[in-house]
C-alpha positions in Angstrom: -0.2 14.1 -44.1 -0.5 14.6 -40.1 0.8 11.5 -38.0 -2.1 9.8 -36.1 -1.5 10.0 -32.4 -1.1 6.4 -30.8 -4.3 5.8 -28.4 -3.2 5.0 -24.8 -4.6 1.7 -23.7 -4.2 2.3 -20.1 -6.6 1.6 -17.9 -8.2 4.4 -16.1 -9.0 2.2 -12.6 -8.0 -0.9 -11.3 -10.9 -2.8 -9.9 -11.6 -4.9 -7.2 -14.6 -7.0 -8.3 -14.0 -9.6 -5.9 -14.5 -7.3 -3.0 -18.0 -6.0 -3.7 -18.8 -10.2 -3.9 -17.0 -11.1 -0.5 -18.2 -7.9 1.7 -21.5 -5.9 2.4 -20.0 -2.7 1.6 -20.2 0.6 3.3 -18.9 4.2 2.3 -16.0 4.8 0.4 -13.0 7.1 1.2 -10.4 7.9 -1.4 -7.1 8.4 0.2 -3.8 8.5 -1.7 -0.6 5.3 -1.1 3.0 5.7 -1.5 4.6 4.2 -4.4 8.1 4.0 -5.7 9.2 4.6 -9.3 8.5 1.4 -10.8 5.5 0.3 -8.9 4.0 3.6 -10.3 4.9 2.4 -13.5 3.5 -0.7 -12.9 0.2 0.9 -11.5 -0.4 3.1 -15.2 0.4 0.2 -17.1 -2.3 -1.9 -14.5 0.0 -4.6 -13.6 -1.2 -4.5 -10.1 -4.2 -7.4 -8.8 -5.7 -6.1 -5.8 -8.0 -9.2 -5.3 -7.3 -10.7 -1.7 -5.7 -7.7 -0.5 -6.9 -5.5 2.8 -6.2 -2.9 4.5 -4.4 -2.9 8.3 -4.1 0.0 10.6 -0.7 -0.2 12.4 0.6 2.8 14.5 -2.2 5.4 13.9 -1.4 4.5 9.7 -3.1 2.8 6.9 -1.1 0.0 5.1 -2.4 -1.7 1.9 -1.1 -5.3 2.4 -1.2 -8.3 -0.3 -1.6 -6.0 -3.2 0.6 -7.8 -5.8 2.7 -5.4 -7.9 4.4 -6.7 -11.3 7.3 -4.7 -11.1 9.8 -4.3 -14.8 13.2 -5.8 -14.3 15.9 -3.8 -16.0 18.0 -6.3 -16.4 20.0 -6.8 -19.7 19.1 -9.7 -22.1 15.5 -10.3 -20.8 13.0 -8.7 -22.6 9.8 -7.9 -20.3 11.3 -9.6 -17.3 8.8 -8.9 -14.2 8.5 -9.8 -10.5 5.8 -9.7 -7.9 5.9 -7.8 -5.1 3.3 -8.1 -2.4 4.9 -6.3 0.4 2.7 -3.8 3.1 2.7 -0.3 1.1 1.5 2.9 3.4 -1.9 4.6 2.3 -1.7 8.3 2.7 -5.5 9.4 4.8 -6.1 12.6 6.9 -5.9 11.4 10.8 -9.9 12.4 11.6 -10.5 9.7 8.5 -8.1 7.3 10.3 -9.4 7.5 14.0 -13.1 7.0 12.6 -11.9 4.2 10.1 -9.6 2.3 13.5 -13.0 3.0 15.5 -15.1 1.3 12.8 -12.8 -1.7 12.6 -13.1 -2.2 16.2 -16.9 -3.3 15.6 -16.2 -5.9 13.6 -15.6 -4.6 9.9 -13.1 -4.8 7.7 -11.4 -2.3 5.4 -11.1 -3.2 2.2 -9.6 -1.5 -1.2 -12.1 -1.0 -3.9 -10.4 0.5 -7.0 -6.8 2.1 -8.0 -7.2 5.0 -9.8 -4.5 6.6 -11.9 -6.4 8.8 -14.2 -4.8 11.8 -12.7 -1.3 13.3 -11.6 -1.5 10.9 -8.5 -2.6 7.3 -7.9 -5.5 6.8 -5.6 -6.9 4.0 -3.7 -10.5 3.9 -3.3 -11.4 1.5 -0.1 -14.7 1.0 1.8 -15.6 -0.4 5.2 -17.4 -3.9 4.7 -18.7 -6.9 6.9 -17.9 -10.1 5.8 -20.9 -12.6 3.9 -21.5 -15.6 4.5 -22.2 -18.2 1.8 -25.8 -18.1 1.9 -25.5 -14.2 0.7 -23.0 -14.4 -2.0 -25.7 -17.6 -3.4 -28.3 -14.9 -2.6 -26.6 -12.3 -4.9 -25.5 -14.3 -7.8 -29.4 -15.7 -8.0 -30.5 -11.8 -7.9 -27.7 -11.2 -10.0 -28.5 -13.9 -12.8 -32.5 -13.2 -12.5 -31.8 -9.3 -13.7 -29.8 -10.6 -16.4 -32.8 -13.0 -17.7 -35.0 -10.3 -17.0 -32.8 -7.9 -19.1 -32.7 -10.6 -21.8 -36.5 -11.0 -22.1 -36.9 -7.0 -22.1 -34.3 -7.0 -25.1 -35.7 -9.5 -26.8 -39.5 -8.9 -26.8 
């Protein structure tokens, strides 16, 4: 009798939900970020929270700041030992996307990551432009937000 082959639960993308709440969101741009070893462990296993993180453009570059990272300790005698590790990483963008991205910011937007992806042979980080709500549009949007749901409810239940 064949083996069964163990099922990978990986996730496929690492989402930012609290960013599509927060900002008005403009196009995305998928550009790549430079990891070590074990945070690119820790980014396939999806130990990585990329709520209240943002992007910064220092010295023509794109650096992902306050991503936290739960990096694997190999120490002996601690089983699953893990720290968090929040420092700047650089995001890897073509220089036309980073002039248009710095000229964007200068209007008063802010650049924000969306997802992680690390379905493929690299690990991507999707991130969008966006201008800031105010509370009176995040109340708009969970109100729209909880009237689809009724409406979706009725629908399913009639």
């Amino acid at each position: 009798m064949a083996q069964k082959k163990k099922v990978s639960l990986r996730p496929k993308a690492i989402v930012n939900r609290r960013a599509s709440f927060d900002y008005a969101l403009d196009e995305d741009l998928v550009v790549g970020i430079a990891l070590t070893g074990p945070e690119t462990r820790a980014a396939r296993d999806g130990h990585i929270q990329l709520k209240g993180s943002f992007v910064t453009i220092r010295n023509g570059e794109l650096w992902l700041n306050n991503a936290s990272f739960s990096l694997k300790l190999n120490e002996r005698g601690k089983v699953g030992a893990r720290s968090i590790d929040t420092s700047p990483r650089k995001l890897l963008a073509k220089r036309k996307q980073i002039d248009d991205l710095a000229a964007r910011k200068q209007s008063g937007m802010s650049i924000v990551p969306l997802k992680l992806l690390t379905s493929g042979r690299f690990v991507k980080v999707v991130i969008a432009l966006g201008k800031g709500k105010k509370n009176y549009d995040k109340r708009e949007t969970l109100k729209r937000r909880d009237q689809e749901r009724e409406s979706q409810r009725a629908i399913k239940n009639s």
